[in-house]
N, C-alpha and C positions, 0 to 999 in steps of 0.2 A: 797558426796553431797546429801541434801535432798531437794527434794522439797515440797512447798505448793502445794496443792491439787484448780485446778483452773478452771470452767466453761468453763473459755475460748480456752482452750491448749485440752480440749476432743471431743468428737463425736456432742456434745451438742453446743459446741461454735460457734462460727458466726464472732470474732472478728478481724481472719487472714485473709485476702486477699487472695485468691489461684486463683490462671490464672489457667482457664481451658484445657488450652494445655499447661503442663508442657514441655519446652524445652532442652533440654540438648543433643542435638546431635552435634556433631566433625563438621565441617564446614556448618553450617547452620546461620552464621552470632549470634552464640551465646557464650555471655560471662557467665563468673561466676552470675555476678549479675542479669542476664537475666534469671536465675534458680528459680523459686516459684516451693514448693513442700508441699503437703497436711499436715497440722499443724505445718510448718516450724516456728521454734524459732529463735532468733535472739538477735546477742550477740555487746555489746560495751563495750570498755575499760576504765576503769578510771587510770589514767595518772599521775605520778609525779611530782610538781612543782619544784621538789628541784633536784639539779643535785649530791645529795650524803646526805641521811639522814638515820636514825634508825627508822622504824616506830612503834609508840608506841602503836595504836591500831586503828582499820577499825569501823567504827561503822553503818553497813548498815542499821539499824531499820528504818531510812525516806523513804530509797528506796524501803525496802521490803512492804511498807506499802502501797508503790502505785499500784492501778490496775492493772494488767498485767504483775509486775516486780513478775517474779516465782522466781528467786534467786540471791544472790552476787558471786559470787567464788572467793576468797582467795586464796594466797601461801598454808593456811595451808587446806585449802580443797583440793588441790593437792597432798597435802604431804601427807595423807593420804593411797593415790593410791602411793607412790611414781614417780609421775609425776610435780614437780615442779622444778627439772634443766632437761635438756635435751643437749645431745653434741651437741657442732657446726662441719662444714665440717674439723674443724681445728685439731678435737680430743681436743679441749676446752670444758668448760660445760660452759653454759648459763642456767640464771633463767629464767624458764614459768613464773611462779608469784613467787616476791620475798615472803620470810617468817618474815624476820630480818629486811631488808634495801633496800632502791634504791643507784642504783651505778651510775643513768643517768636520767639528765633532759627527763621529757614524755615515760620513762619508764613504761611499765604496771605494773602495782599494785591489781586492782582488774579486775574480768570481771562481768555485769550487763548480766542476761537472761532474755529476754522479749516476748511478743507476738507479739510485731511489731518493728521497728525499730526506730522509733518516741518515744517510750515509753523507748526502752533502752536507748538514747542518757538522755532522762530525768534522770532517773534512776542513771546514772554516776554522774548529777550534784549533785545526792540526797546523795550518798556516803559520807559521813566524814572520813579523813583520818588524824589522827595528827602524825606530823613529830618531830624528835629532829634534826636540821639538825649537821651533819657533818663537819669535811675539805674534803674542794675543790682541786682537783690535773687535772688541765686541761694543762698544763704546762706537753710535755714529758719531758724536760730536767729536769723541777723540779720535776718530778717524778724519776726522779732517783737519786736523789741526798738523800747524804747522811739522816735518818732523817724523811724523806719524809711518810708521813702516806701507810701504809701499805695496799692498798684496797683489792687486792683479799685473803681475811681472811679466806676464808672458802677452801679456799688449806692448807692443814698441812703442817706447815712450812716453809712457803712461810715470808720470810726477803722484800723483795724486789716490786718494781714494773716490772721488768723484764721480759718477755715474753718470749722472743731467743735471742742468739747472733749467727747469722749466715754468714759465711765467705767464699769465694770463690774465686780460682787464687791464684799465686806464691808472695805472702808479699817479700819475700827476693829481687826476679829479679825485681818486679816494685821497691820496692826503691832503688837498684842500677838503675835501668833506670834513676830514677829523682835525681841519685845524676849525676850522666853522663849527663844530660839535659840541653843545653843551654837556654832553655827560660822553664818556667813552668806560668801556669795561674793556679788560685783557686778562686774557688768561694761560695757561700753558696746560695744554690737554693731551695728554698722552693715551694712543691706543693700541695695546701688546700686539704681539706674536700672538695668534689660536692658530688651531689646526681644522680642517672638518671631520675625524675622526670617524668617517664611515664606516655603515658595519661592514660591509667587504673592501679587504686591503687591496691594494694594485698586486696585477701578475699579468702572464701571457704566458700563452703557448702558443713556440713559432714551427712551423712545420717546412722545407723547402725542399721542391722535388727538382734533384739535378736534371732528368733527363728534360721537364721542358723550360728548365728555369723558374719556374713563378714559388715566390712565397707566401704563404697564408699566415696570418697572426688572427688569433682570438684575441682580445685585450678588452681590458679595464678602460675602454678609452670613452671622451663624451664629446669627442671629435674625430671619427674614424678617416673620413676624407681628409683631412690636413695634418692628421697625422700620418697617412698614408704619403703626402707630398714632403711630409720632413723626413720621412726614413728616404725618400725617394731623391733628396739634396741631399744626407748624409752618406749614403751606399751607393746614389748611382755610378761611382767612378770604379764602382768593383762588381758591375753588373746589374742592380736591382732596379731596373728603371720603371717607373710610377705605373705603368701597364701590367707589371710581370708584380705587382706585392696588392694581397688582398687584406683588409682589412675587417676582421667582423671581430664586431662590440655584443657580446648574446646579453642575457640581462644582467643587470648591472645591479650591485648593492648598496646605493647611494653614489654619487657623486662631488655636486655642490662646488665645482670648480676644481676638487684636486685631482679628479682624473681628465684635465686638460692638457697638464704639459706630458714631454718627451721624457719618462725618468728614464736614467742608463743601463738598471737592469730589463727594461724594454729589449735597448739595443744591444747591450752582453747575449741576450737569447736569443736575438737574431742573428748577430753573428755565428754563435757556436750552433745554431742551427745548420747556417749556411757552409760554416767548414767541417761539419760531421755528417751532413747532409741525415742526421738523426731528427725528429721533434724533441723541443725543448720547453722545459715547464719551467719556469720561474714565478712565487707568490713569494712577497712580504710577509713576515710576520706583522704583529700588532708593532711591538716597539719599534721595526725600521721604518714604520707607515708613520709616526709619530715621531720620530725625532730627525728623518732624513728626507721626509716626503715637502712637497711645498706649501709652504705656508700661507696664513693673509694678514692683515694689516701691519703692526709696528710703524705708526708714523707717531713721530714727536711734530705735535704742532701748538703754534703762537698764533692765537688768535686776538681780535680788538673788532669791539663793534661800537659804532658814532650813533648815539641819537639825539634829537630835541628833550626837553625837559616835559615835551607835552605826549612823550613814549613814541614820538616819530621816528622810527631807524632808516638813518641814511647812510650808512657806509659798512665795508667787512673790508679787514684785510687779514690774512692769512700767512703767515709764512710754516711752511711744514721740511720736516728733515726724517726721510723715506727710509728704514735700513732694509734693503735688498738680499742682506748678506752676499756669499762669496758671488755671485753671478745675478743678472738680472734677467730673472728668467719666469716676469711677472707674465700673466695672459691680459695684455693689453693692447688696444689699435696703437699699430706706430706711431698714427701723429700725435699721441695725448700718454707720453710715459708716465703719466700720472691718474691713468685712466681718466674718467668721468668726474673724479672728485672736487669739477671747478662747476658743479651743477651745487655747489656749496651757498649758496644764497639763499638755497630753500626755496619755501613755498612767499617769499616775501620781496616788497617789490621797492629797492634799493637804487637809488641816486648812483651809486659807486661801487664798484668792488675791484683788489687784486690781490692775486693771489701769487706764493713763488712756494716750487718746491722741490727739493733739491734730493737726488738721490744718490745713497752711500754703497759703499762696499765693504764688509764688514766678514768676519770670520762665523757665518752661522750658516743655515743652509740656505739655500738660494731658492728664490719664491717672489712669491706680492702677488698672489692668486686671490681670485676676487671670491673668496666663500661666500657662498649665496650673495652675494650682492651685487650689481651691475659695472662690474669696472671701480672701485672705491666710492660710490654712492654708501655704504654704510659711511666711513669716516668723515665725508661728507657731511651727511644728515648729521650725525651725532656733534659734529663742532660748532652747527650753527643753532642747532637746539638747544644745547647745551649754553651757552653765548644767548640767543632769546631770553631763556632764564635768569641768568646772570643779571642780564640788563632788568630784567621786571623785578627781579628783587632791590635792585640798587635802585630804581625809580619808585617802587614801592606802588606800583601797577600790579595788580591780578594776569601772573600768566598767561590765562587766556584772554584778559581783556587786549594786553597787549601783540598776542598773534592775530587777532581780530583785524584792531586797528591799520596792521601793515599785510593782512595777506594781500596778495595778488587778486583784486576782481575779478569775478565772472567774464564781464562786459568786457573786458584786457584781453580775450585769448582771442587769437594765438598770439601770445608777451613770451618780446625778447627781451632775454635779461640780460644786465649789463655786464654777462662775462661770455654773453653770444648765444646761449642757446634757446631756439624755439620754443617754446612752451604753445601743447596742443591744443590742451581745454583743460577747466579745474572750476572747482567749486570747493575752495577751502574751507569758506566760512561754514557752509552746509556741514562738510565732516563733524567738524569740529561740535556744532550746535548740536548734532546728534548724538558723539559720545556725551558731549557735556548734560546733554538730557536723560540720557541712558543710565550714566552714574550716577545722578541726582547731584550735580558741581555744586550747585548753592549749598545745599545743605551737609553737606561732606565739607567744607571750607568751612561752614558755621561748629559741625565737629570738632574739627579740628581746631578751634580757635577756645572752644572748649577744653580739649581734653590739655592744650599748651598752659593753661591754666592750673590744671593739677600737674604739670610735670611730665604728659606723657608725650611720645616724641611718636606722632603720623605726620607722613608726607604726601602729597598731590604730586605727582609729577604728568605731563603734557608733550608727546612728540607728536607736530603739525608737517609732516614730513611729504616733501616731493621726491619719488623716485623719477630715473629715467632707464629704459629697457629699450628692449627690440635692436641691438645692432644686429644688422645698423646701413643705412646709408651710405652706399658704395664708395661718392665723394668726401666719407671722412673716416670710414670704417677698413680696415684691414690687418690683416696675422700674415706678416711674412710676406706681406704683397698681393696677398689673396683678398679681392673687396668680399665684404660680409654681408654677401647675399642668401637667401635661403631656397628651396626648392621642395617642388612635390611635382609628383609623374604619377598621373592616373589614368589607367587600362581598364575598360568597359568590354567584359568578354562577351560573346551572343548573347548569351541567356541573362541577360542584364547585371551582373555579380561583376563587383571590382575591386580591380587588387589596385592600391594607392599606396606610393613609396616616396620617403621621405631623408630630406637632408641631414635630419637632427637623430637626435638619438636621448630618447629618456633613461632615464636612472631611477624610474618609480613616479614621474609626474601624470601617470595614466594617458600618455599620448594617443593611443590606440582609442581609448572612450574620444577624447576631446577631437582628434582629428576623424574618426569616423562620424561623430555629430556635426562636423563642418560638410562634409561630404554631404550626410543624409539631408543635412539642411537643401546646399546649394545643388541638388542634383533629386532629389525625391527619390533616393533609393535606400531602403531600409537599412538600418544600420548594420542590423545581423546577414546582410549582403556584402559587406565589406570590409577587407583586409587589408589593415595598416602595416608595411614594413617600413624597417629602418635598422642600420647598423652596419650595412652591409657593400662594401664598397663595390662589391661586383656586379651588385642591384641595385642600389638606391643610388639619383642624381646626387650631383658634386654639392657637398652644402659644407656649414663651416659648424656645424654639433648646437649640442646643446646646454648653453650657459648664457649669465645675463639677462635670465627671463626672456628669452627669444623667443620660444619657441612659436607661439601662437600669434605671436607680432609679426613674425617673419615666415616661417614654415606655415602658421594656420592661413595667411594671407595665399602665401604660394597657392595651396588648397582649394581657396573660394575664386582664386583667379583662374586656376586650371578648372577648377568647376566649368565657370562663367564661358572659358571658350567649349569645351564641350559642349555646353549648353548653344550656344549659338548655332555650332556644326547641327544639332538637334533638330532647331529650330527648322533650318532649310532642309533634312530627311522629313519631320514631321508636315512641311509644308508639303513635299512631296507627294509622301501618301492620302493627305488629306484630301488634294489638289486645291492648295489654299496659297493667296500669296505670304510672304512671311509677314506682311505688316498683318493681317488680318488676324493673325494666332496671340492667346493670352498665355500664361504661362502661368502655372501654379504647383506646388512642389509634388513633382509625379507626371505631372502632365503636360500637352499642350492642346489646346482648344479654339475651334475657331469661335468668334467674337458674335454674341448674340447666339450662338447655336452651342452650348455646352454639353450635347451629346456629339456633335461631331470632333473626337479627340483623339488622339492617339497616347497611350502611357510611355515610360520614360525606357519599359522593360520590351515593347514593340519598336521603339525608334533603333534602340541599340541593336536588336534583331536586325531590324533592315539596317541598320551602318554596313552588315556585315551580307547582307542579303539583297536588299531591295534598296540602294542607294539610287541617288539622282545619277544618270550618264555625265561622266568625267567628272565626278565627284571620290577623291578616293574612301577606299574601303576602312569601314573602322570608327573606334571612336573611343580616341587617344588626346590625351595634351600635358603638358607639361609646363611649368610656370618655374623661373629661378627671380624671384621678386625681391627688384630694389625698390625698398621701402623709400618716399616721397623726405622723411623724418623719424626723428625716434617717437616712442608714446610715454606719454609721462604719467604713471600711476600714481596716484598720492592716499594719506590718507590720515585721520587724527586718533591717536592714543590715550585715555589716562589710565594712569597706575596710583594705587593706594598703596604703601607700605605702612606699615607696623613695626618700631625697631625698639627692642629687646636693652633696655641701660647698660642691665648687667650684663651681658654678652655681647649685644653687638650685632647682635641675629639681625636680616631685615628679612619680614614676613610679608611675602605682598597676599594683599586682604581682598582686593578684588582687579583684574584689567581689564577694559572694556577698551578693542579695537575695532573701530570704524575704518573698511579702505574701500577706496573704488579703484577701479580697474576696466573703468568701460563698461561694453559690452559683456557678460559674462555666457558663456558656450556651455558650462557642466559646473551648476551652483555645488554639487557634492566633493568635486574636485577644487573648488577655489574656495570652501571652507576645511580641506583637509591642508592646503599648500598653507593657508593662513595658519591653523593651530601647528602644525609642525613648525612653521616659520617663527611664530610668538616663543614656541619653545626653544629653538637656535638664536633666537636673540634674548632672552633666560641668560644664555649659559656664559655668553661673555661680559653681561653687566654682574654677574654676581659668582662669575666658575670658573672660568677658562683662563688660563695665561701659559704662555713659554715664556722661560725666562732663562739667562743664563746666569754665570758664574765669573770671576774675569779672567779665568782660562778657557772659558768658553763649553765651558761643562753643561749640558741642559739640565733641569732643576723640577724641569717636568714629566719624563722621557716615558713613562708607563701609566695606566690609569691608575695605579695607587697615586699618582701625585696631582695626575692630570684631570680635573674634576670636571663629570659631565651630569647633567639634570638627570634625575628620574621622573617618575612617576610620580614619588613623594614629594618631591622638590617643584613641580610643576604645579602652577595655580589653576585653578579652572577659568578659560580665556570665553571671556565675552563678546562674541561679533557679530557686528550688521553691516551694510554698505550704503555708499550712496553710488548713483552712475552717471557717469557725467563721459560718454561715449568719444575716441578720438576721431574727430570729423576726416581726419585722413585714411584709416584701417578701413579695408574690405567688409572688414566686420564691426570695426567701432569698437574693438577690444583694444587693451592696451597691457595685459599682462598682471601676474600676480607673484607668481613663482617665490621673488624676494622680498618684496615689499616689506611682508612683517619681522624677517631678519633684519631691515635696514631700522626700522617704524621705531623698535620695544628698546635699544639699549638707552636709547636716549632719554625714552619715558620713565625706567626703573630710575635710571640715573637720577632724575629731576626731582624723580618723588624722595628719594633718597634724602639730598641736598636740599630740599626744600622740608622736610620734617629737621634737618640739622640748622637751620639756616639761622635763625634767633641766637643759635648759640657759637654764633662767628666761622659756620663752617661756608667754604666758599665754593669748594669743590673737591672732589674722588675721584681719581684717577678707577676706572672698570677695570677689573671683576673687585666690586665694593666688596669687599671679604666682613667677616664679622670681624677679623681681628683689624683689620682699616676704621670699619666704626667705632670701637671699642679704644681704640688709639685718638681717635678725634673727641671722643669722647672723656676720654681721660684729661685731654690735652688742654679740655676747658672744662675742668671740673665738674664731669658729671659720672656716675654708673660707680662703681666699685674699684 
């Protein structure tokens, strides 16, 4: 990169805005874009119109020509540095800026550097970029068919659109089960493209100081440490090696999985950071965070489930086809490219199961980011609940009667299931008995069986749902080779006050409240004595962020283990001063005491004094520890649903009338925090059984691309959510927690759904492909002669 030489960008200029108190500290109410810093530059993307073209040449000369525009950066000004692919978490490579071609509509093309941010957005209109366009392959099925244009070209010999084919479970025993199966259902369930539409877009500001090499990034990240190791594979061949680039995450305005991966305007700002040796600001607007940013779900899947005629279910077989679009650059453990989604059996305890799921490449943007959900435990959950229902209608079994009959027992745990995974503890039928009591099920079904009589169309639906959180287990958990372990580092200064610093990094799940009540628990030190960091790579141990409902499974554990050896270290100062041996000291939160004499004690805010003062000889100074904790297993949070809807003939509307969610989740640390994760979560799983879709066009047009088309709940649209718990604590966690985070994102789509289809079900309807629209109803409705 070269730049023009410019009045404005040196000691002389005048035409950058700088806030005189540069802000950028960790919990002071500041985001990325809250950051101005002395001659800060400022970067915007120019975007592809075309969802698959050749470009035949860039021709910046209008843009460079304007005031303030100091350069364009091209694929091929990247390629110079060799920095224009970079891997995804997938061990994929993705284009920074393409050289050759776009593979995706609003894909970046170029990047505009400006003096201000008004100037770059011009800048990008000033760009000319002429295209040859392409074939279109938004179609996974017709991407794989024979024929099928060839997109990712720039792999040596690559024939195909093909991604993985990945398989899981006994093929042989499930199709003897279904040949042995008196009743089988199959269905074909589709679940779209959403987005998580957070209210703060991605951006960074990169700053790098030549004289001693180190660069700093502020960013939108929920992974600071492993993103700090991908810039550090991408850039180390031109200098940036993992010691010399800091990464801090300040607060964050939602997350939910899409500030996981590497987006390229990341890496555009750090480059043009690094070769103007300028700061560089780059933020998203709304529409490039929604039609360019990473997506979740889109999997087409076939499903079939085997039972007896007496509602026994013995078998699932699954076959699913994954569209990736152009790159697979999903957040998932290497060995499971299909995340978690073979935790697909539920909460129900099956003779058989296999699963195959095959992923594509396709002309859209590239993603399979797990929005709120554990690794594709939503699509998960939703195929085999969905599939539950199926079968109780076709048997003519009571919903709930028949999740009853086949949950997983109590007395079963820890039950492996037949697609491998450990199951910690559950108490299904509990859940279940509670929402069922909660809503009044009996008499809600007699309702209902009522109002079907005069014509009116209510539904019951039921999701009896197992999550699974906490990656993860070093031996099957890892991004890029990094096992997904978590950590916490707690410093006991004299005066008993501790600063504790952490791996993860929240985006609003009050970590600070939850990890300083773990603290205050396992250590008896007031909460308002202690200071939680995280974000910050230059402070906080190596961990792997925060998603998949990790946090407290993994990071909270770290916590109580680091507590725990403190505590120990404690025990032998407290012995000390006492002049006690250590078996003879009781402990209790705050203190330690000897045994029958509970005035002779020492508190937790004297022991830490002496760490630092009056320690045992050859004992060191201090009273520090650290925990990086591989979790034993995952923890399996579950929990039971029901939704009421109300549907409208003439329109089509479905009105849900009441939702009553039941979960457990363990142990619980802060009940105020895990009924605010729950009602947000009921609300994110709202939005894709009845709102949300991307869709394209078969030039690969999006159909969604702004919120006039892309529909999110309000306030109005939101029901008033019903919830209780039961606890059924995981016998492995330090704390018997087991996580909350996603659970009711994974729990609600499958409950609307059910209620849906079961108010339509008399009148031949089978199933809805989510977000059940009115005009979807109103079509199925027409289709068998009902409504206007």
């Amino acid at each position: 990169m070269t730049l023009r030489t410019s009045p404005e960008i040196g000691g002389m200029g005048h035409a950058v805005k700088r806030k005189e108190d540069p802000r950028f500290i960790r919990g002071q109410g500041t985001y990325v874009d809250d950051i101005e810093l002395p001659g800060m530059l400022y970067l915007d993307i120019v975007r592809s119109p075309y969802a698959h073209a050749t470009i035949k040449h860039i021709d910046a000369s209008k843009a460079l020509a304007m005031p303030g525009v100091l350069d364009v950066i091209t694929g091929a000004t990247l390629a110079q540095h060799n920095l224009h692919w970079m891997p995804t978490l997938m061990s994929d490579m993705q284009m920074v800026l393409p050289v050759e071609k776009v593979m995706y509509q609003a894909q970046e093309v170029a990047a505009v550097l400006a003096t201000d941010r008004y100037t770059a957005a011009d800048g990008v209109t000033a760009v000319d970029v002429a295209y040859e366009p392409l074939p279109v392959v938004v179609d996974p099925f017709k991407a794989l068919e024979p024929g099928a244009p060839v997109l990712r070209t720039d792999k040596p010999g690559k024939t195909d659109n093909r991604i993985f084919h990945w398989e899981v479970g006994d093929k042989a025993a499930t199709d003897r089960a279904f040949r042995d199966a008196e009743v089988t259902v199959k269905e074909d369930i589709y679940i779209p493209r959403i987005h998580v539409s957070s209210i703060e877009t991605c951006g960074c500001v990169a700053q790098f100081d030549r004289v001693s090499g180190q660069l700093t990034v502020w960013m939108t990240t929920q992974a600071p440490h492993a993103i700090r190791t991908v810039f550090a594979l991408v850039a180390g061949h031109v200098g940036l090696a993992e010691h010399k680039i800091r990464i801090i995450s300040p607060d964050i305005g939602g997350g939910f999985g899409g500030k996981v991966p590497v987006y390229p305007g990341y890496v555009i700002a750090v480059a043009a950071a690094v070769l103007t040796g300028k700061p560089v600001k780059w933020i998203e607007d709304r529409m490039e965070n929604l039609q360019a940013d990473s997506f979740a779900r889109d999997y087409h899947i076939t499903a079939e489930l085997a039972a007896q005629r007496d509602g026994t279910l013995t078998a699932l077989r699954i076959k699913t086809l994954a569209d990736h679009g152009y790159t697979d650059a999903a957040a998932n453990p290497s060995k499971f490219p299909a995340g978690l989604f073979h935790i697909c059996t539920g909460s129900y305890d099956f003779r058989a199961a296999h699963v195959e799921v095959d992923g594509v490449y396709t002309n859209k943007p590239p993603g399979g980011i797990a929005y709120r959900c554990s690794f594709r435990v939503t699509e998960a959950v939703h195929t085999v609940e969905r599939m539950v229902d199926i079968m109780a209608h076709e048997l003519q079994i009571d919903p709930a009667e028949l999740r009853k009959k086949n949950f997983i027992q109590p007395e079963r745990f820890p039950y492996t299931s037949v697609l491998g995974w450990e199951y910690d503890s559950g108490n299904y039928g509990g859940a279940l008995d509670l929402a069922m009591h909660k809503i009044g099920y009996a008499e809600l079904r007699r309702e209902q069986a009522a109002k079907r009589q005069r014509g009116e169309l209510m539904g019951i639906g039921i999701s009896s749902f197992t999550e699974i959180v906490g990656a993860g287990p070093s031996k099957h958990f890892d991004i890029l080779g990094i096992k997904m372990f978590d950590s916490c580092e707690i410093r006991i200064h004299p005066t008993g006050k501790v600063m504790a610093r952490f791996g993860t990094k929240s985006q609003g799940q009050g970590h600070e409240t939850t990890y300083a009540q773990i603290l205050a628990e396992e250590l008896g030190i007031p909460v308002a004595d202690i200071q939680v960091e995280e974000g910050d790579t230059d402070t906080a141990p190596y961990g792997l962020g925060t998603y998949a409902s990790r946090s407290t499974p993994t990071a909270g554990a770290a916590a109580a283990i680091a507590s725990r050896k403190i505590r120990d270290k404690a025990r032998k100062i407290a012995a000390h001063l006492l002049e006690a041996s250590e078996e003879d000291l009781e402990w209790e939160p705050g203190k330690f005491y000897v045994k029958g004499s509970p005035e002779r004690a020492k508190t937790i805010q004297e022991i830490t004094f002496a760490a630092y003062t009056n320690h045992p000889q050859g004992m060191e100074a201090g009273l520090e520890a650290v925990s990086y904790y591989d979790p034993p297993n995952l923890t399996f949070p579950f929990g039971s649903y029901i939704c009421v809807v109300d549907i409208d003939k003439g329109t089509g509307e479905v009105k849900i009338r009441r939702f009553v969610a039941i979960d457990d989740c363990g142990n619980i640390i802060n009940p105020m925090i895990v009924e605010g994760q729950v009602h947000g979560g009921l609300t994110m799983g709202l939005a894709p059984a009845l709102f949300e879709e991307i869709s394209y066009d078969a030039q690969g047009n999006i159909q969604q691309g702004s919120f006039m088309d892309y529909l999110l709940p309000t306030a109005m649209e939101t029901p008033n959510w019903e919830t209780d718990k039961t606890c059924t604590p995981s016998p492995h966690h330090p704390l018997g927690a087991k996580g909350i985070g996603e659970s009711a994102t994974v729990g609600a789509p499958a409950a609307i759904a059910n209620a849906v289809v079961d108010a339509l079900w008399h009148l031949g309807v089978r199933h809805i492909d989510i977000p059940i629209t009115p005009e979807k109803v109103w079509q199925c409705l027409r289709a068998n002669g009902v409504g206007n």
